[in-house]
C-alpha atoms as a printed R data frame, in Angstrom:
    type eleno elety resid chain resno       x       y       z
1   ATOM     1    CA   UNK     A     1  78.315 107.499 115.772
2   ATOM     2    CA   UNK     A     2  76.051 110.398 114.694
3   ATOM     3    CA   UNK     A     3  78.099 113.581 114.172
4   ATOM     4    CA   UNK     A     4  77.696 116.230 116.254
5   ATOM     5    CA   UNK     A     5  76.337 119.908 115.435
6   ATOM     6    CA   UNK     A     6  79.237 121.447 117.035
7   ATOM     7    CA   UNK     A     7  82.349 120.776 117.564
8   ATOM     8    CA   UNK     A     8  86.571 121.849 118.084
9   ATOM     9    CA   UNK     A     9  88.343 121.016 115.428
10  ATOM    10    CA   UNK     A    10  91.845 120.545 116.317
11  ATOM    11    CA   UNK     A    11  94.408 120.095 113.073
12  ATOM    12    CA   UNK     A    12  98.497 119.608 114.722
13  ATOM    13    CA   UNK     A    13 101.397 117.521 114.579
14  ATOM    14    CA   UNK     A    14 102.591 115.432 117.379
15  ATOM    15    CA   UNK     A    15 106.123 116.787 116.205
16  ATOM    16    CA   UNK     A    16 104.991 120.305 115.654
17  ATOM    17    CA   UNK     A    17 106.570 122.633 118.268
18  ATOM    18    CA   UNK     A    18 103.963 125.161 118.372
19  ATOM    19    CA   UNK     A    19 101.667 122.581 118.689
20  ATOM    20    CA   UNK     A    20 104.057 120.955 121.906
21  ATOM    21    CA   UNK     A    21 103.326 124.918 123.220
22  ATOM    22    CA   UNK     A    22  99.660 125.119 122.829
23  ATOM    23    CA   UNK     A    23  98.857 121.393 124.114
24  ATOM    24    CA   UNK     A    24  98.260 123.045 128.170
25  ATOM    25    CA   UNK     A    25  96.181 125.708 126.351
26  ATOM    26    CA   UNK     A    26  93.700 123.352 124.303
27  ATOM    27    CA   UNK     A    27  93.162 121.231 128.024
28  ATOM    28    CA   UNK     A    28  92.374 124.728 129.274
29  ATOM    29    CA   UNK     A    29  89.594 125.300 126.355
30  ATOM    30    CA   UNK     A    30  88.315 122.069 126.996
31  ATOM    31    CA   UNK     A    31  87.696 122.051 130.096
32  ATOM    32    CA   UNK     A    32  86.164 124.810 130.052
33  ATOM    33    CA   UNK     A    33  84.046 123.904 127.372
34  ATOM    34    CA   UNK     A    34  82.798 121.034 127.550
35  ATOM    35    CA   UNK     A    35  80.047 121.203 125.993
36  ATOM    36    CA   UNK     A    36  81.518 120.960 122.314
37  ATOM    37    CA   UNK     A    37  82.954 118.084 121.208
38  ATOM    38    CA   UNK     A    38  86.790 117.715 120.608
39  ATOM    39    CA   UNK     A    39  88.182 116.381 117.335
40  ATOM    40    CA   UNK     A    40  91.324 115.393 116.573
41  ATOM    41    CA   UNK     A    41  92.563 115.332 112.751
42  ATOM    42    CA   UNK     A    42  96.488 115.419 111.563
43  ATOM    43    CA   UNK     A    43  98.157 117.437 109.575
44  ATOM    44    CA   UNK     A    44 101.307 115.996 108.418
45  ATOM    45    CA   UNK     A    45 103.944 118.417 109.238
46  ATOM    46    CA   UNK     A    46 106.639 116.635 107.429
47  ATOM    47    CA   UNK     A    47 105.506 113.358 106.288
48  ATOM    48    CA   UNK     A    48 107.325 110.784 104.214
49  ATOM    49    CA   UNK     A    49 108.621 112.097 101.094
50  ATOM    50    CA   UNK     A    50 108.743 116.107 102.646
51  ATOM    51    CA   UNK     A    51 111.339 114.057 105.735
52  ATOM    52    CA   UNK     A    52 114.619 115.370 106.290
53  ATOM    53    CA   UNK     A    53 117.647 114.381 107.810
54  ATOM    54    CA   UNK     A    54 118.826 116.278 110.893
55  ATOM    55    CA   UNK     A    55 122.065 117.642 110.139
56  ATOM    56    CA   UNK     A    56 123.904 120.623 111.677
57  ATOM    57    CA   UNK     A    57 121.585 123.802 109.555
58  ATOM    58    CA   UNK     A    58 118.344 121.673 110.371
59  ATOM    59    CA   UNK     A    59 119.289 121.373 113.942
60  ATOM    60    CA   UNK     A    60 120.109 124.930 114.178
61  ATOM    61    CA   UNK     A    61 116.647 125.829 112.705
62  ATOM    62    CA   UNK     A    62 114.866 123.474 115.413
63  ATOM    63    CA   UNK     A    63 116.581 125.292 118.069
64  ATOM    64    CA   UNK     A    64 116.267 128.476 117.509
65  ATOM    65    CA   UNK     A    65 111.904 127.468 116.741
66  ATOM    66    CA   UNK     A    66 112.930 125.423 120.210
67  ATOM    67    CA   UNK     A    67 113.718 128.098 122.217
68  ATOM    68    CA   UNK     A    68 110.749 130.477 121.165
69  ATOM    69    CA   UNK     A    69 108.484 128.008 122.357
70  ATOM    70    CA   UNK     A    70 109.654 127.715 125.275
71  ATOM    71    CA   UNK     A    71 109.831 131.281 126.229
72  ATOM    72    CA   UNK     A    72 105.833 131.619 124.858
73  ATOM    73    CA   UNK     A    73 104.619 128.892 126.419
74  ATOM    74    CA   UNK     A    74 106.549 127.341 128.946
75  ATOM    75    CA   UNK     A    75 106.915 123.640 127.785
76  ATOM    76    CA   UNK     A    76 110.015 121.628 128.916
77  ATOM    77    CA   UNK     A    77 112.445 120.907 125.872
78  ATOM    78    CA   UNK     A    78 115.259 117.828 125.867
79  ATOM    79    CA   UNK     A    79 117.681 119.565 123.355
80  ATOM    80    CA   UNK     A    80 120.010 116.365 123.672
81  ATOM    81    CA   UNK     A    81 118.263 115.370 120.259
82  ATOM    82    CA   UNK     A    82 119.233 118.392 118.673
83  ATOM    83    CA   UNK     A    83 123.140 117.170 119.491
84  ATOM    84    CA   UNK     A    84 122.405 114.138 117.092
85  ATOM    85    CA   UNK     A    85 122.803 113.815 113.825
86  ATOM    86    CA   UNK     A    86 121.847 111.458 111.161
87  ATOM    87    CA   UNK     A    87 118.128 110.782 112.609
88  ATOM    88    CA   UNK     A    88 115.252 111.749 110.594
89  ATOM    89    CA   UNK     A    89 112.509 114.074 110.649
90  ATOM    90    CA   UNK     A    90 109.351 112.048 109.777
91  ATOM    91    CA   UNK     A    91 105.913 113.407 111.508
92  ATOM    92    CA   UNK     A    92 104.498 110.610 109.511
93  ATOM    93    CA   UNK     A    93 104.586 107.291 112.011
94  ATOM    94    CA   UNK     A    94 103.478 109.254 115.108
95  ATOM    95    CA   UNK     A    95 100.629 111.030 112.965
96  ATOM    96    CA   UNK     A    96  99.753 107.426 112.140
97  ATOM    97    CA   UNK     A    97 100.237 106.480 116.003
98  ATOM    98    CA   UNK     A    98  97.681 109.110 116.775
99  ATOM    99    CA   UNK     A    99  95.208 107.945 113.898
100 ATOM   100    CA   UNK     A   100  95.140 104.146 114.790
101 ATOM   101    CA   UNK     A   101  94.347 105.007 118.560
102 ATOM   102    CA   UNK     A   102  91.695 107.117 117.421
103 ATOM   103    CA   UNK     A   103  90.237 104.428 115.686
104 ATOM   104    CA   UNK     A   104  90.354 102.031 118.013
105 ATOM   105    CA   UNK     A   105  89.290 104.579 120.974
106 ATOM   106    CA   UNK     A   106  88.220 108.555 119.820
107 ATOM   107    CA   UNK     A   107  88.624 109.274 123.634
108 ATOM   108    CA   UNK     A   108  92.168 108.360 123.759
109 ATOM   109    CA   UNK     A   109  93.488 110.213 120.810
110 ATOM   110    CA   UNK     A   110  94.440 113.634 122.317
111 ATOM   111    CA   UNK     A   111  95.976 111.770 125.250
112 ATOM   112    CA   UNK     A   112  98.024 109.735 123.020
113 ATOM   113    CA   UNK     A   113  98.764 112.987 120.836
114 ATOM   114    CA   UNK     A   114 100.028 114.543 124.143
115 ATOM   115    CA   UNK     A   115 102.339 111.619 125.203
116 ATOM   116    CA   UNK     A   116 104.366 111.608 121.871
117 ATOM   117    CA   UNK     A   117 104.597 115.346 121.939
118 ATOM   118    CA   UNK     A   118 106.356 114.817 125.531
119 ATOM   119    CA   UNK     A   119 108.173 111.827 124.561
120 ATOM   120    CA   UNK     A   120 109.544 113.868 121.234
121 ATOM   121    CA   UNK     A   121 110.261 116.949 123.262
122 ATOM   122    CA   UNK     A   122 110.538 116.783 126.542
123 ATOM   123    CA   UNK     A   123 111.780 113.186 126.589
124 ATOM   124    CA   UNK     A   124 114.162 113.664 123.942
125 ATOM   125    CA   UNK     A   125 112.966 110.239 121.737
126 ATOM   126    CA   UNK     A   126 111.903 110.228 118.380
127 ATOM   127    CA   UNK     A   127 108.484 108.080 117.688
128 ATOM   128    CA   UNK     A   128 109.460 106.296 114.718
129 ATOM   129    CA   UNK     A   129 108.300 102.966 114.702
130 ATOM   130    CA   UNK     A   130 107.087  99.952 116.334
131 ATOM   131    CA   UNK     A   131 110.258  99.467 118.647
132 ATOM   132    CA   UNK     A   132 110.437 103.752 119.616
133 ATOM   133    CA   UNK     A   133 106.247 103.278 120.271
134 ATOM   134    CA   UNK     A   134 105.433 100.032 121.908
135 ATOM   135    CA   UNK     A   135 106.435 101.110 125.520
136 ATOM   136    CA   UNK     A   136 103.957 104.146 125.231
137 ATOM   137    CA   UNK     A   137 101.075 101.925 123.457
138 ATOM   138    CA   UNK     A   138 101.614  99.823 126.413
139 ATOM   139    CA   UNK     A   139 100.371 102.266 128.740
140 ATOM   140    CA   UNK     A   140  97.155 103.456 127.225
141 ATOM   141    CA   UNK     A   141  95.490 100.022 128.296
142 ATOM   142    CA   UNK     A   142  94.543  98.464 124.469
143 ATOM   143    CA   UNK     A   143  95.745  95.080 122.792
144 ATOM   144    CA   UNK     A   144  98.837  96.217 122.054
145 ATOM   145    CA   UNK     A   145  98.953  93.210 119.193
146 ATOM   146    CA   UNK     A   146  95.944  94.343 117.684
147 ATOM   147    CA   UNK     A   147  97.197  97.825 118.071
148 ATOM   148    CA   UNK     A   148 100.631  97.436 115.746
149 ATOM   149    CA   UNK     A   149  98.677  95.399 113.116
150 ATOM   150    CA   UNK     A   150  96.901  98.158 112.123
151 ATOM   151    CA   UNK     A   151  99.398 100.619 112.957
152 ATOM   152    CA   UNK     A   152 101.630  98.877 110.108
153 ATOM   153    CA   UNK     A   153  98.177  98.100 108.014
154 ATOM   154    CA   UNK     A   154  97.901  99.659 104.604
155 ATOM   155    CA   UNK     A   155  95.185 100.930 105.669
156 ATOM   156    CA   UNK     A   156  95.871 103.148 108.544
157 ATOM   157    CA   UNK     A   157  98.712 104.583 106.029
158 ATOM   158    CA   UNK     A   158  95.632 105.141 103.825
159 ATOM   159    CA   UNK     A   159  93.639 107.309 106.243
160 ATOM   160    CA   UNK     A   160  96.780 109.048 107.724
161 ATOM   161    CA   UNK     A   161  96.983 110.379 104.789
162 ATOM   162    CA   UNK     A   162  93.433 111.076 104.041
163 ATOM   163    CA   UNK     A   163  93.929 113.653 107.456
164 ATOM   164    CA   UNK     A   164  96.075 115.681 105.753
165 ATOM   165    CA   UNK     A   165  94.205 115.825 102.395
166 ATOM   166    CA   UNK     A   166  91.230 116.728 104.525
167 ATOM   167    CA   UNK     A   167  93.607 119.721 106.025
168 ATOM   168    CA   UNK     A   168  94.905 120.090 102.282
169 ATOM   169    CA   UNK     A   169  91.129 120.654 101.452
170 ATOM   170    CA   UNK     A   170  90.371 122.673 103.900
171 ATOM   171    CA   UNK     A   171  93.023 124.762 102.815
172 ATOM   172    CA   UNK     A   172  95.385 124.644 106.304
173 ATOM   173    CA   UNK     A   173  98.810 125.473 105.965
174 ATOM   174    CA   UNK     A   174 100.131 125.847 109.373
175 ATOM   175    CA   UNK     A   175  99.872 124.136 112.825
176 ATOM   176    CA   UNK     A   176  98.576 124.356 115.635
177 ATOM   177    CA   UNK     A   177  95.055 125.292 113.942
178 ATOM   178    CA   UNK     A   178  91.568 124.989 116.061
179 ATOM   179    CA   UNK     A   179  88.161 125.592 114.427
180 ATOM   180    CA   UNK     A   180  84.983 125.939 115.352
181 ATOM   181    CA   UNK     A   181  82.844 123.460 113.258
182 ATOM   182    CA   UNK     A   182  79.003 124.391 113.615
183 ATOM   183    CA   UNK     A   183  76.972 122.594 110.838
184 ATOM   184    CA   UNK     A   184  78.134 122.899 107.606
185 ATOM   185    CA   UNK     A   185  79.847 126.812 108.962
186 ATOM   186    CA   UNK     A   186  83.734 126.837 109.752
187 ATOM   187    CA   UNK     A   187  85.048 129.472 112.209
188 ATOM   188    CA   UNK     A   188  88.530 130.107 112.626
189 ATOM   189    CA   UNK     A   189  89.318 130.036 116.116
190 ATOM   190    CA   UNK     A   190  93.339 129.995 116.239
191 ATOM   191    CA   UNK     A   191  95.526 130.101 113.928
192 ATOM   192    CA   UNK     A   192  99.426 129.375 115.679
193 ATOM   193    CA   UNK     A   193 100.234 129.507 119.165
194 ATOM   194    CA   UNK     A   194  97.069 131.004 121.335
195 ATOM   195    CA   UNK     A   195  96.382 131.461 125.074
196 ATOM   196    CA   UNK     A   196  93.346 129.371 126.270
197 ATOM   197    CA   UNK     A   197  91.537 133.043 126.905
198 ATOM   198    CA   UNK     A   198  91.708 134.108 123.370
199 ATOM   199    CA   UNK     A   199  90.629 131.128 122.618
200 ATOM   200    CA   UNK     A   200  87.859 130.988 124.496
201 ATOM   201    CA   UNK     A   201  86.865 134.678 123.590
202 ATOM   202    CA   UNK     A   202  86.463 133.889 120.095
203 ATOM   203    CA   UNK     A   203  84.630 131.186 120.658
204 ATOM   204    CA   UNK     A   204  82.377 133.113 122.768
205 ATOM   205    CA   UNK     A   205  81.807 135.589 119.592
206 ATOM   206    CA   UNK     A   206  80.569 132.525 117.127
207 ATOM   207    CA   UNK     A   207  79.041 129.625 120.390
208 ATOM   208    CA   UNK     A   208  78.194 131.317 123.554
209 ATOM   209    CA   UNK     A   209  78.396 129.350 126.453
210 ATOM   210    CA   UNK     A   210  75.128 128.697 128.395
211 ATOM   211    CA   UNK     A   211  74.504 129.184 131.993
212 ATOM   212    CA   UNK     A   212  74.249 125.382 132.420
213 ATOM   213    CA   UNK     A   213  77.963 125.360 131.708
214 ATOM   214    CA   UNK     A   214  78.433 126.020 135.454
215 ATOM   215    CA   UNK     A   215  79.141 123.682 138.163
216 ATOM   216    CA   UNK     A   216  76.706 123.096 141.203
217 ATOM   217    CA   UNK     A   217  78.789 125.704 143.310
218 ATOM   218    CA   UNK     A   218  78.056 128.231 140.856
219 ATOM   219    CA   UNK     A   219  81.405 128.007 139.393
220 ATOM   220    CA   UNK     A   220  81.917 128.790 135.563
């Protein structure tokens, strides 16, 4: 596939909350810009050995990072998970989830991306594993055998992982981050939660839409 000149650059989480909050605001830019290309790479909030154990402090901190979300954004939140205890924080398997689909179908990445963020949040199921994931796999229309062998493939552990060296590299700390990729140039365009207008503002400053970005009614 030859690469693009420009293109988003989308680093999150699946189980990022912020990232949960800005999901409405990235179909906004998209939409609305869709003339850039829109790439998906994971970040590895708290993969493998950086998992913890929800106990009673660590679901504390989740709710109170819970509950700002909510009020920013307006995202639903199932806090029944937060009552558990004993289940553990691993971003790794849906990262992975979200990096097999995209190999076996770019286009249904950030769909995919989306539906564990509601399953994980709004849902109030953690995607852990074969068992947690197949119902959800199911849906997006692919051979769901061919799916789980390389969703427990060395290899897709492999290139997880290369994601979030690439984000390591790029020198990303914190999700949600969106960029602005054009060449060889990087442009910040959010760093954190961001509204779909500031978003699109900044990339106004760096990519100006053209006029053929409107619809046949005129519409922008």
């Amino acid at each position: 596939m030859e690469t693009p000149d420009r293109e988003i650059i989308y680093v999150g989480d699946p189980m990022c909350s912020w990232c949960w909050g800005i999901a409405p605001e990235l179909d906004e830019l998209t939409s609305r810009r869709p003339d850039l290309p829109f790439r998906l790479v994971l970040g590895g909030l708290r993969p493998g050995p950086n998992a913890r154990e929800v106990d009673d402090r660590m679901a504390a901190t989740l709710d109170h990072h819970w509950q700002s979300v909510a009020e920013r954004s307006g995202q639903p939140f199932d806090r029944s998970l937060l009552e558990r205890r004993g289940w553990i924080y691993d971003t790794e398997p849906a990262c992975k989830a979200v990096v097999v689909m995209r190999e076996i179908d770019e286009s249904l990445a950030w769909p995919l991306f989306k539906r564990l963020q509601r399953m994980f949040y709004a849902e109030g199921s953690v995607p852990s594993d074969r068992q947690s994931l197949q119902a959800v796999i199911e849906d997006f229309g692919v051979d769901v055998e061919e799916y789980f062998t390389a969703f427990e493939s060395e290899a897709a552990t492999k290139q997880t992982w290369r994601d979030f060296a690439q984000v390591h590299k790029w020198g990303i700390g914190g999700f949600p981050t969106v960029m602005l990729r054009d060449d060889d140039r990087g442009h910040l365009i959010a760093r954190g939660y961001t509204t779909a207008e500031h978003m699109l503002a900044a990339l106004d400053q760096v990519a100006p839409a053209t006029g053929d970005m409107c619809g046949p009614d005129g519409v922008c």
